[in-house]
GUTORLO-586377 format. One line per 10 residues: number of its first residue (from 1); their letters; for each residue x, y, z of N, C-alpha, C. Coordinates in steps of 0.05 Angstrom, whole numbers, plus 5000, padded with zeros to 4 digits. Atoms other than C-alpha are relative to their C-alpha. Layout:
NUM) a) X,Y,Z,X,Y,Z,X,Y,Z  ...
END
This chain:
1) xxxxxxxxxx) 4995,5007,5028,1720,4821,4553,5027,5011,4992  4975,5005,5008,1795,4817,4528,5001,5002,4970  5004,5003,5026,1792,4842,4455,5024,4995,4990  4971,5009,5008,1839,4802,4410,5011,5001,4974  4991,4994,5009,1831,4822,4354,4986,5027,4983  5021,4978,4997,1793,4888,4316,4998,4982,4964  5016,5007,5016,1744,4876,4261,4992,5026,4978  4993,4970,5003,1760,4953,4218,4966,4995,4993  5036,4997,5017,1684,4938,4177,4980,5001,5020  5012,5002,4979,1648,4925,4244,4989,5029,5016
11) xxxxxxxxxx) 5012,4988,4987,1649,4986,4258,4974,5025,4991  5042,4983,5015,1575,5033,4251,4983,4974,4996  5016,5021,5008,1553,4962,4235,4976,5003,5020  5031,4999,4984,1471,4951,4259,5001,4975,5002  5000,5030,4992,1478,4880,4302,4977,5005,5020  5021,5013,4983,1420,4847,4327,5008,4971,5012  4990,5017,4973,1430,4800,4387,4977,4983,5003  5019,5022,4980,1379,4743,4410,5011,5000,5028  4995,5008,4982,1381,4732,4478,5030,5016,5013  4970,4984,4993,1445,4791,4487,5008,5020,5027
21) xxxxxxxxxx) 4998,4990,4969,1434,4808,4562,5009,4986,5019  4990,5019,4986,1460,4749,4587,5019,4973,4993  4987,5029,5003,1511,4689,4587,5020,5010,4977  4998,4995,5011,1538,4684,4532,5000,5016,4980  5007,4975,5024,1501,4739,4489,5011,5021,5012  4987,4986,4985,1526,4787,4545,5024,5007,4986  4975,4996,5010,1594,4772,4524,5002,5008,4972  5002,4983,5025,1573,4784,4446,4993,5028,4993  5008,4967,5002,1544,4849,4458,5016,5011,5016  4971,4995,4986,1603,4867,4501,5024,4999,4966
31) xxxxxxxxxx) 4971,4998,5026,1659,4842,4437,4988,5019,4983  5010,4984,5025,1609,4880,4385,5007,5027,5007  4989,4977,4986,1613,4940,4429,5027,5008,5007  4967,4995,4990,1687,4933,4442,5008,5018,4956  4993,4992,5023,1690,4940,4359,4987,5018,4989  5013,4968,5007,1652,5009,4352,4977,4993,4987  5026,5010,5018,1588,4963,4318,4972,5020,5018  5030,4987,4988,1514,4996,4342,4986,4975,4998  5013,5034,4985,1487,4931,4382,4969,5020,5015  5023,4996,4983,1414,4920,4398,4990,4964,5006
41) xxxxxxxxxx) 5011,5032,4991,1377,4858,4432,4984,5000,5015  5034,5008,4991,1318,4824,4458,5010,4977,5024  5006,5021,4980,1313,4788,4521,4979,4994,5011  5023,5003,4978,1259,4766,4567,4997,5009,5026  4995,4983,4979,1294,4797,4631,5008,5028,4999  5000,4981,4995,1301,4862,4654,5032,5001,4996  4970,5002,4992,1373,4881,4639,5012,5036,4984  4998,4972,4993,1377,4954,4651,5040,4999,5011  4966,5002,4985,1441,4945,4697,5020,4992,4970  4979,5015,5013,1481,4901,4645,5001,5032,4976
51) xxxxxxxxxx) 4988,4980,5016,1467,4970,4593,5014,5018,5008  4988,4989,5000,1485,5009,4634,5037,4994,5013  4966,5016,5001,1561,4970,4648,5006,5003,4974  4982,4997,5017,1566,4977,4580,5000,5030,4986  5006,4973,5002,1542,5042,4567,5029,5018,5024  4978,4991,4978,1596,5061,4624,5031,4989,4985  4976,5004,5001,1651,5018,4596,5010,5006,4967  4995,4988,5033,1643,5032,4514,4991,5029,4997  5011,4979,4999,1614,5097,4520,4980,4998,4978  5022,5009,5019,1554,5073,4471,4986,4976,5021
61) xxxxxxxxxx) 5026,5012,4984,1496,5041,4509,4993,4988,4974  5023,5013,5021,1459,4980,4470,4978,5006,4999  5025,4995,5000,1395,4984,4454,4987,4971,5007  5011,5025,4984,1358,4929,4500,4963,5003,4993  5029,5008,5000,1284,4910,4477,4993,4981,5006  5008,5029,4992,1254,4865,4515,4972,4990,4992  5023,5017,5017,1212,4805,4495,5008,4978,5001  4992,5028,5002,1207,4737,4486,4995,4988,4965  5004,4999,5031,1224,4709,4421,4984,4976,4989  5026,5021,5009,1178,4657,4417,4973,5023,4991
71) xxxxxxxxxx) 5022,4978,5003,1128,4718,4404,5014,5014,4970  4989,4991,5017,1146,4727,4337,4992,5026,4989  5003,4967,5004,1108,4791,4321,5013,5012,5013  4988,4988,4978,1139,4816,4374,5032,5005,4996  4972,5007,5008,1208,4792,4355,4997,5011,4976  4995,4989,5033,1205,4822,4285,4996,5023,4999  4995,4972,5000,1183,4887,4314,5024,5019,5014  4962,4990,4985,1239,4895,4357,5032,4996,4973  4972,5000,5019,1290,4876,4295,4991,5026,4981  5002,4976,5018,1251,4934,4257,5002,5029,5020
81) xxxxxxxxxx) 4984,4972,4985,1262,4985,4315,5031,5000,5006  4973,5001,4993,1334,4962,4323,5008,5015,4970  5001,4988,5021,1342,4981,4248,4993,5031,4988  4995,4971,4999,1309,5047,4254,5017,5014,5020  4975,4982,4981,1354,5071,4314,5023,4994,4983  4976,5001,5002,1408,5042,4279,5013,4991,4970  5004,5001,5029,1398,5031,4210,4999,4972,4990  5005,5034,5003,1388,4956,4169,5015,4987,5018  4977,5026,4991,1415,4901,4208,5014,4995,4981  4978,5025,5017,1476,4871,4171,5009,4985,5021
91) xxxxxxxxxx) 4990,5025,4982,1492,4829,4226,4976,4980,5026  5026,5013,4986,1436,4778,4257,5022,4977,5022  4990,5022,4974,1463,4736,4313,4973,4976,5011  5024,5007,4992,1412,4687,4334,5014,4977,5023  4991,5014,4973,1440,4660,4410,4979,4988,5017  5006,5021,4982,1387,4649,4454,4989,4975,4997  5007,5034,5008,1362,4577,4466,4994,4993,5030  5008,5019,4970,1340,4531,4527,5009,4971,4995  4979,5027,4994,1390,4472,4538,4988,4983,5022  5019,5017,4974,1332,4441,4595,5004,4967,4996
101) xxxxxxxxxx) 4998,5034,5010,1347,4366,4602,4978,4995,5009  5037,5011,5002,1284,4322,4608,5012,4977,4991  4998,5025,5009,1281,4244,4590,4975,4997,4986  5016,5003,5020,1239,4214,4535,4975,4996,5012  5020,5002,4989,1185,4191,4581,4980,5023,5009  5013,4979,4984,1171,4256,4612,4996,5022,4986  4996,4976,5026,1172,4304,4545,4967,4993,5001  5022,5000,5008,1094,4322,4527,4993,5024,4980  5002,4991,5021,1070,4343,4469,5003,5035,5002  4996,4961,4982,1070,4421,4504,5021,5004,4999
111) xxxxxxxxxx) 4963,5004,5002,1143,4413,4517,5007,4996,4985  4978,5006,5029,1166,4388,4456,4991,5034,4980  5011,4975,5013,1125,4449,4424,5016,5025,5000  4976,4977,4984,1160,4502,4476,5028,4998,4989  4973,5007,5005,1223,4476,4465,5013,5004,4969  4995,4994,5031,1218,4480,4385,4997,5026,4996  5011,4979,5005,1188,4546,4389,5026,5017,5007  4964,4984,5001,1262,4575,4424,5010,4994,5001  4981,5006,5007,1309,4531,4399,5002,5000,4969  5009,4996,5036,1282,4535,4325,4988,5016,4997
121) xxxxxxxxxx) 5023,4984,5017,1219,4565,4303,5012,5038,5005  4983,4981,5009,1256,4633,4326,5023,5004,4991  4976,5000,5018,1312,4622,4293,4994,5009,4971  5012,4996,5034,1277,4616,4225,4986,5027,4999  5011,4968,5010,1232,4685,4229,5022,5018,5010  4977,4975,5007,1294,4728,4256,5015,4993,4981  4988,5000,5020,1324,4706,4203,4988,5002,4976  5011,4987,5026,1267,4721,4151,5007,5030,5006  5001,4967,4995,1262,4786,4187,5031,5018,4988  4975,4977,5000,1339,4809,4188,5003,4993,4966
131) xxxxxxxxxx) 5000,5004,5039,1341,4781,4103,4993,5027,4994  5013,4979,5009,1294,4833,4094,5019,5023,5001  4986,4977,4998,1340,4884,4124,5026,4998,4985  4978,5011,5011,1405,4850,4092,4996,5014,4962  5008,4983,5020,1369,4868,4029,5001,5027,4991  4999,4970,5012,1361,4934,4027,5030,5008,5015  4970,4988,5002,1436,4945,4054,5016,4988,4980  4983,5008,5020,1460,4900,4002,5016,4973,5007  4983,5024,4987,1495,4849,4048,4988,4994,5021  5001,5008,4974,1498,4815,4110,5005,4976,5007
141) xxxxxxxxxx) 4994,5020,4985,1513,4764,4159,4987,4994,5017  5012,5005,4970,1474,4719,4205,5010,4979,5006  4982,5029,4986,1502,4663,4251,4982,5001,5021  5029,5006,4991,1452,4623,4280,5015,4975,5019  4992,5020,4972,1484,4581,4349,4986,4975,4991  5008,5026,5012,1481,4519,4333,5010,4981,5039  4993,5018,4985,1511,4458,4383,5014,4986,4995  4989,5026,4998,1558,4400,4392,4989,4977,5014  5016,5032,4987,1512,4353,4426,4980,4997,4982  5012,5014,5023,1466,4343,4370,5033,4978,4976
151) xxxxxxxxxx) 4987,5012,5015,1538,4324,4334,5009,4972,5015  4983,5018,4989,1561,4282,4382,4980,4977,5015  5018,5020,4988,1489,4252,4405,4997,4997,5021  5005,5003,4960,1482,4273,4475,4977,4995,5002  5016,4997,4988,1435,4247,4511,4992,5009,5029  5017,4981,4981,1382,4278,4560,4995,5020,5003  5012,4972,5009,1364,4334,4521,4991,4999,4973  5016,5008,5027,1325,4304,4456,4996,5029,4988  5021,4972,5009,1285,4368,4442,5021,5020,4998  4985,4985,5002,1344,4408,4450,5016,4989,4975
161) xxxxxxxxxx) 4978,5011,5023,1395,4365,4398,4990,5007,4978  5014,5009,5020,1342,4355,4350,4998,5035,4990  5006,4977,5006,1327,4433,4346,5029,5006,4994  4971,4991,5006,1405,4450,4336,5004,4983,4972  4995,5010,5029,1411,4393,4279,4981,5012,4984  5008,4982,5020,1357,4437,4245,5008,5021,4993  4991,4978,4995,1390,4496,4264,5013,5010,4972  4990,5008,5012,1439,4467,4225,5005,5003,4970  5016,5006,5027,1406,4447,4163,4990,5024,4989  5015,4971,5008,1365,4513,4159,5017,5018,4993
171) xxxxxxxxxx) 4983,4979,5007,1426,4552,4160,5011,4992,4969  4984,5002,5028,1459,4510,4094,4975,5011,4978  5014,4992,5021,1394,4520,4060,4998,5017,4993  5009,4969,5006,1379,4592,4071,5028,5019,4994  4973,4991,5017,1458,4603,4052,4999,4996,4971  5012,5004,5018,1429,4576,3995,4991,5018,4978  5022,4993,5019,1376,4615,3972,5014,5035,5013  4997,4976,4998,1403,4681,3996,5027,5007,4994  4964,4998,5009,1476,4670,3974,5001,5024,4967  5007,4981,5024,1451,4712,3905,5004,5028,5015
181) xxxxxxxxxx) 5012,4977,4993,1435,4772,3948,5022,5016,5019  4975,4988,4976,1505,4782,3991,4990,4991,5026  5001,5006,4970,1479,4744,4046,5010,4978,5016  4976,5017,4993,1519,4698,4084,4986,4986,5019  5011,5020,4978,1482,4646,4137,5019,4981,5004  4979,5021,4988,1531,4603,4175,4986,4992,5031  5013,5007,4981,1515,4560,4239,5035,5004,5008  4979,5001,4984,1567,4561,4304,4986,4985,5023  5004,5018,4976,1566,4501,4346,5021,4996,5010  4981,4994,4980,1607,4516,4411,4997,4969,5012
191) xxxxxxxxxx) 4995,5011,4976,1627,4466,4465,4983,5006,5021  5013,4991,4975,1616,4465,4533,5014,5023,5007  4989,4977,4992,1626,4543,4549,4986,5006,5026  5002,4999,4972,1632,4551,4626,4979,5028,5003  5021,4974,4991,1576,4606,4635,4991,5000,5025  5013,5001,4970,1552,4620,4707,4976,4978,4999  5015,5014,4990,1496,4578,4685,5004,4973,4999  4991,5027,5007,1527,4520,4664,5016,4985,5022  4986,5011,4977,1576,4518,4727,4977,5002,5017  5008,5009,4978,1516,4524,4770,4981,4975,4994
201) xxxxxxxxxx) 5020,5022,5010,1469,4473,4731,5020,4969,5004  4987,5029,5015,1515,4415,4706,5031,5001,5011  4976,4994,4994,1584,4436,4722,5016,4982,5029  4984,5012,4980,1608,4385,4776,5025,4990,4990  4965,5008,5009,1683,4366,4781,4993,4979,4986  5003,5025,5009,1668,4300,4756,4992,5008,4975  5011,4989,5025,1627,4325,4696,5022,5016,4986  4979,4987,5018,1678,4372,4683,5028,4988,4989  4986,5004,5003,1732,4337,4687,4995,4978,4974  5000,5027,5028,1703,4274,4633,4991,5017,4982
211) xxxxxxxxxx) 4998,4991,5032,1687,4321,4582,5030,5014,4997  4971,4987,5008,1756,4359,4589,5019,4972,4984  4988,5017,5007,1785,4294,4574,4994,4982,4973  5010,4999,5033,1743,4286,4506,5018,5020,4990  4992,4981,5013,1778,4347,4487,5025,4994,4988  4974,4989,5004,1839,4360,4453,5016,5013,5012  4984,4984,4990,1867,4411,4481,4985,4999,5025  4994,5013,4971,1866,4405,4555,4993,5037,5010  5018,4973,4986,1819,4481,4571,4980,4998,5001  5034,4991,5005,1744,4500,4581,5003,5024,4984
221) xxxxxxxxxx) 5011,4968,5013,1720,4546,4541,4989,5019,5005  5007,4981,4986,1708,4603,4558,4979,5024,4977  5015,4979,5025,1660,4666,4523,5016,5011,4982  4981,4981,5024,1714,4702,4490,5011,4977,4982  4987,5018,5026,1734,4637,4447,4974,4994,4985  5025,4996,5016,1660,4645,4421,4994,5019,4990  4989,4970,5016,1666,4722,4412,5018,5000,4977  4974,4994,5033,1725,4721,4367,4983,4984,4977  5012,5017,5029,1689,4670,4325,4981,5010,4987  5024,4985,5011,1633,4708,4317,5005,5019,4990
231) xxxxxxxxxx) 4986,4963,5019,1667,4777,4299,5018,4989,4974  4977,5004,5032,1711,4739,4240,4970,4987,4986  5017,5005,5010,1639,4708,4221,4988,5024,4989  5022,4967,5003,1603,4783,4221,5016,5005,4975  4980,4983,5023,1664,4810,4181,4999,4990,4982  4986,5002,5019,1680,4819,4118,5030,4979,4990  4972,5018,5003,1741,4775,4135,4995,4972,4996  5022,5030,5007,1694,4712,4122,4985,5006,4968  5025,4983,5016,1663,4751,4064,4984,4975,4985  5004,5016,5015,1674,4681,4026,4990,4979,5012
241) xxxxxxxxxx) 5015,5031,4986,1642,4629,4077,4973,5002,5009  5038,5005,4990,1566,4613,4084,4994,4980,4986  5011,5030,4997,1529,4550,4094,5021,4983,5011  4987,5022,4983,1580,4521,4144,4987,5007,5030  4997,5004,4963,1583,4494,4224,5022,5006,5012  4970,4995,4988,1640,4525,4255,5000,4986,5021  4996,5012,4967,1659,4483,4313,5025,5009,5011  4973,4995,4977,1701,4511,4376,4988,4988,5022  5012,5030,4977,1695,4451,4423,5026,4995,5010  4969,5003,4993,1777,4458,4434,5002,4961,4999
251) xxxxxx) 4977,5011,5004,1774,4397,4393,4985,4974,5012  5019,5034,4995,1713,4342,4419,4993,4984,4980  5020,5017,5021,1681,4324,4360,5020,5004,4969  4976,4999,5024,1713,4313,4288,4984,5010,4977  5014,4996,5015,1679,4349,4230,5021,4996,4977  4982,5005,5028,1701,4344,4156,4995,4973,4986
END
C-alpha cells in the first residue's frame, strides 16, 4: 500500500470493514491503518496471518472478528464489539459481496435468496447497526460498494447487478433520512479492479484487453485507486457529499 495522500481527521477514527481480510478490503484496512484510524472487520476466513502483516507493518493490529454477514445477529454483534474496543464507529465501510456468474436458467429460488442476502440484505442492517453508533458520536460516514456492471448492464451475473442497483438506491435514501443527524451514506462503484481473484477467475488477455479498451484512460485498476477514494469519502474532506455513486472505472461508463 503506497499512501498518497493523509486524511489528518482519520486519525483515532473507529472503522468498520465488511469483508477487510481480503482483496480488496485487505487493501482498505491496510490505507485506514496507514492513516493512524483503529480498523476492525468481519470475515468468514481465518485471517490471523494478514493481522499479523499489519500489526508488523503499522504497529497497530486490526481487530479481525470473524463471521459471516449474512448472519445478521452476528454481524451487528461484531460492529458492537468493534465499538467497544474502539469506541462508536464513525466510519462503516460495507465491501464484501459475491460477484458469482450464473445464467438465468440456472438461478433457483435458493440462489437468488443467497445472493441477496450478501450483496444486499447485509448491506442494509450494517448500516442500521453503524447509524446507531454514528448517533451517539454525532457524525459519520458509511460507503456501501456499489458496481459498474449494474450501470452498464453486464450480463451473466443478474443477482449480482440487481443487488448493487439497490445498493445504490438504499444508499440515496438512507442519505436521506439520516442527513439531519451528521450522517453521510454514499455508494462507490469501482471498475474492474485486478484482485488476485479476478486475475485468476475472469482475467484472460482477451477479457482484459476488451474492457481496457472501453476505458478512457488506457490502465487497470488497481486497489489503491479504490483506497484513496474511500479515505476522501471517510473524511471530513467530503464533509459536504452524501447520497452519491462515485465511479472510478478510469472512465467506462458516463454518469451525470
Amino acid at each position: 500500500m503506497t499512501q498518497t495522500a493523509t486524511f489528518h481527521d482519520l486519525e483515532g477514527a473507529s472503522v468498520f470493514i465488511t469483508g477487510g481480510g481480503s482483496g480488496i478490503g485487505a487493501s482498505l484496512t491496510d490505507g485506514f491503518l496507514g492513516q493512524g484510524a483503529k480498523v476492525a472487520f468481519i470475515g468468514r476466513s481465518d485471517a490471523s496471518e494478514f493481522v499479523a502483516q499489519m500489526d508488523a507493518k503499522h504497529g497497530q493490529a486490526p481487530l479481525f472478528l470473524q463471521g459471516d454477514i449474512t448472519d445478521t445477529e452476528h454481524l451487528q454483534k461484531t460492529m458492537r464489539q468493534a465499538a467497544a474496543a474502539h469506541g462508536p464507529i464513525t466510519v462503516q465501510v460495507n465491501n464484501a459481496a459475491n460477484d458469482d456468474r450464473h445464467v438465468l436458467d440456472e438461478v433457483t429460488e435458493e440462489y437468488w435468496d443467497r445472493m441477496q442476502s450478501i450483496n444486499l440484505k447485509s448491506y442494509f442492517f450494517a448500516c442500521q447497526e453503524a447509524a446507531r453508533h454514528m448517533r451517539a458520536a454525532g457524525h459519520g460516514s458509511i460507503i456501501n460498494f456499489s458496481s459498474i456492471s449494474y450501470i452498464m448492464g453486464g450480463a451473466g451475473y443478474t443477482a449480482y447487478t440487481a443487488a448493487n442497483g439497490g445498493i445504490t438506491a438504499m444508499s440515496r435514501s438512507l442519505a436521506r433520512e439520516l442527513g439531519p443527524e451528521k450522517i453521510r451514506v454514499n455508494a462507490l462503484a469501482p471498475g474492474w479492479v485486478l484482485t488476485p481473484k479476478q486475475l485468476d477467475k475472469w482475467a484472460t488477455p482477451e477479457a482484459l484487453a476488451g474492457h481496457l479498451d472501453k476505458q478512457c484512460l488506457k490502465e487497470h485498476l488497481d486497489p489503491q485507486d479504490i483506497v484513496d477514494a474511500v479515505l476522501f469519502m471517510a473524511s471530513k474532506t467530503s464533509r459536504m457529499m452524501t447520497g452519491q455513486c462515485m465511479v472510478i472505472d478510469g472512465g467506462t461508463v458516463v454518469t451525470g
